[in-house]
TORMAR-260598 format. One record per residue (C-alpha): residue in three letters; x, y, z. Coordinates in steps of 0.02 Angstrom, whole numbers, plus 50000, padded with zeros to 5 digits. Layout:
<pts>
PT   type    east   north      up
PT    Ala       X       Y       Z
...
</pts>
This chain:
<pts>
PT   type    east   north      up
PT    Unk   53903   52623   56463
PT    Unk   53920   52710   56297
PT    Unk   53825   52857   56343
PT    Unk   53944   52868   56502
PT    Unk   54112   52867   56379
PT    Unk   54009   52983   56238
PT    Unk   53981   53102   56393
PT    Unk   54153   53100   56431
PT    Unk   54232   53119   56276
PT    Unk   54116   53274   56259
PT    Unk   54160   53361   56423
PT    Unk   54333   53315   56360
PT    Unk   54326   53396   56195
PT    Unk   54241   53552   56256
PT    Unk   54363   53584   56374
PT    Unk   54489   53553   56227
PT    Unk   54413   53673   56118
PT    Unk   54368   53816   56266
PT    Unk   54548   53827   56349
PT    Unk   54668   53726   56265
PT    Unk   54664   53752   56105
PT    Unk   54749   53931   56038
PT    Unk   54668   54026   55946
PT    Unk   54743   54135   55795
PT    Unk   54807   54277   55820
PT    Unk   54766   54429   55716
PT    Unk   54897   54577   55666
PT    Unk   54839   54741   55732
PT    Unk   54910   54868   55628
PT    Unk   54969   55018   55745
PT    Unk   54948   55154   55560
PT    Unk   54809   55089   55461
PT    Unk   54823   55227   55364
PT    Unk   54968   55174   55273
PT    Unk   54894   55013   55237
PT    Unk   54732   55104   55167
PT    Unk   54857   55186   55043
PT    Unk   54942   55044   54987
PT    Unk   54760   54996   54916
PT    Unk   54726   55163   54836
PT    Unk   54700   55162   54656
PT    Unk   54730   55337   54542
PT    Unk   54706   55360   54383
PT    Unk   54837   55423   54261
PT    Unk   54805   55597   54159
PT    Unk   54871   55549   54008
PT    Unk   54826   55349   53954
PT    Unk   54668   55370   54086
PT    Unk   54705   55184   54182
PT    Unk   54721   55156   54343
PT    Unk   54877   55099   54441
PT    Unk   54913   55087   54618
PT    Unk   54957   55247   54726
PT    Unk   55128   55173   54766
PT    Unk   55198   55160   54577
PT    Unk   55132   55324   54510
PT    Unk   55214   55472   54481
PT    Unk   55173   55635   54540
PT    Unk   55184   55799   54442
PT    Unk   55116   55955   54449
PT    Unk   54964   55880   54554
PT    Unk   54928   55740   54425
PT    Unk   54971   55554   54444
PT    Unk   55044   55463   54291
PT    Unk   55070   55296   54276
PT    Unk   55239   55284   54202
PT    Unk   55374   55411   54157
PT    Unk   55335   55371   53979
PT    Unk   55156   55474   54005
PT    Unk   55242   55581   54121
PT    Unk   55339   55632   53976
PT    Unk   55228   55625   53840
PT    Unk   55148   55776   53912
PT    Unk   55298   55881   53904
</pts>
């Protein structure tokens, strides 16, 4: 008797688990580039830290980290 109701209660979660139940659903990115560059680290020319690509500066081909640096070079 309780291997009858343990075999049920299996069939009854696999088919749970197999069809039923969702499963998550990942975000395919359509320009991974972007996000690759969001990541990016650069290092300034002047204090020689890094920052991210997005909140450095860019002048004369060299990234700086803040305008202070960028203008310390002037």
């Amino acid at each position: 008797m309780i291997l009858k109701i343990l075999l049920v209660v299996g069939v009854i979660a696999f088919i749970y688990f197999k069809f039923i139940k969702k499963k998550p659903q990942v975000e395919k990115s359509a320009n991974k580039k972007d996000e690759q560059k969001s990541n990016d680290m650069v290092e300034c020319a002047t204090c020689k830290i890094y920052c991210s690509l997005e909140d450095s500066l860019i002048s004369g081909g060299k990234y700086y980290c803040s305008r202070e640096c960028l203008e310390s070079i002037k």
